[in-house]
N, C-alpha and C positions, 0 to 999 in steps of 0.2 A: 355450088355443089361441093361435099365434102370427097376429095378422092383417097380409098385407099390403094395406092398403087401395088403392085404385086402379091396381091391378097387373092390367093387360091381357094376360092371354094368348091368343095367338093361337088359331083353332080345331084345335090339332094337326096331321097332316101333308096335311092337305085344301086348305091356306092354297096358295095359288098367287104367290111370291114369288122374287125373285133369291137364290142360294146366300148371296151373303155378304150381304144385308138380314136373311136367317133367321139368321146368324150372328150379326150385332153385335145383333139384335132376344135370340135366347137367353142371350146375354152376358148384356145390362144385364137380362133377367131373372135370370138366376143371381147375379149381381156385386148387384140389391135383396136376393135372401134370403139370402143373404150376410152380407151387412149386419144386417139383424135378428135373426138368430139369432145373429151378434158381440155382439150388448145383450144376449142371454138370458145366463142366470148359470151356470147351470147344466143340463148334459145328462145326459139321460135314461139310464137301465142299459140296455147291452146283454144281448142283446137287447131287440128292440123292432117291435111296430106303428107308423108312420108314417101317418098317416091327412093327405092332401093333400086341399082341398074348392076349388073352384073356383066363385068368385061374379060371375055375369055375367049381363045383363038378356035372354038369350035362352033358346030352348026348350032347351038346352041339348045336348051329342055322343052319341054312341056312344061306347062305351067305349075301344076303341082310339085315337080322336081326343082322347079327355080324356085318356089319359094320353100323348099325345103334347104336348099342351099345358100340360104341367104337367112334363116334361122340364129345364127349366132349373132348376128351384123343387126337384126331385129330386136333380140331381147335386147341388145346393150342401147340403141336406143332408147328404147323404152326406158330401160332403167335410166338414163342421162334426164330425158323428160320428167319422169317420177312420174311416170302412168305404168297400169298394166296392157300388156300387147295385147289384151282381148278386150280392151275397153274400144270397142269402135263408136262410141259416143264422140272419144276425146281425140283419138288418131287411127287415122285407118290409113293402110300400107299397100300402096303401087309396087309389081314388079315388074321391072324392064330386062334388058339386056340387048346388047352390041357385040357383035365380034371387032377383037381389038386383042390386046397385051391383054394379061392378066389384069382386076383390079377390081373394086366394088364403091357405085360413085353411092351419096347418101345425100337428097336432095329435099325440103324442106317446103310446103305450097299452103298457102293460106286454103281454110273449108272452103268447099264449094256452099254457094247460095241458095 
């Protein structure tokens, strides 16, 4: 599992914020897992599960708010893969989540059969 440790993501599209604050805020989340997944060596065979876990100290979302929260941390995947996030032919994306510290773990599972 790839951790990003103290990566605050926001509560997905429930957050009540100016357009470009959510903007430059999805950036520099995209633009951290970006970055980490540049240090990983090697990617995974396509296809592929994408399993995203989002680690933050509260009761935690509804499904649709966690995967909106977890939006930046997805495209930059994608993009590292060189697929598009709506190709669910090629990769299709799990959301989890744990209460813990802050963080966003990025986990990698061979197609189901």
């Amino acid at each position: 599992m790839i951790l990003l440790p103290d990566l605050r993501t926001a509560p997905g599209m429930n957050v009540r914020e100016h357009y470009m604050v959510r903007a430059k805020r999805v950036k520099a989340e995209k633009e951290r897992a970006a970055w980490e997944l540049a240090r990983w060596a090697a990617k995974p065979p396509i296809p592929c599960v994408v399993v995203l876990t989002r680690f933050a100290p509260s009761n935690g979302l509804d499904d649709d708010n966690l995967a909106g929260s977890l939006k930046g941390v997805r495209d930059a995947v994608a993009d590292w893969l060189g697929v598009n996030d709506r190709d669910r032919s090629r990769v299709r994306y799990l959301y989890e989540q744990q209460r813990a510290g802050w963080g966003v773990g990025i986990e990698f599972k061979g197609w189901p059969a």
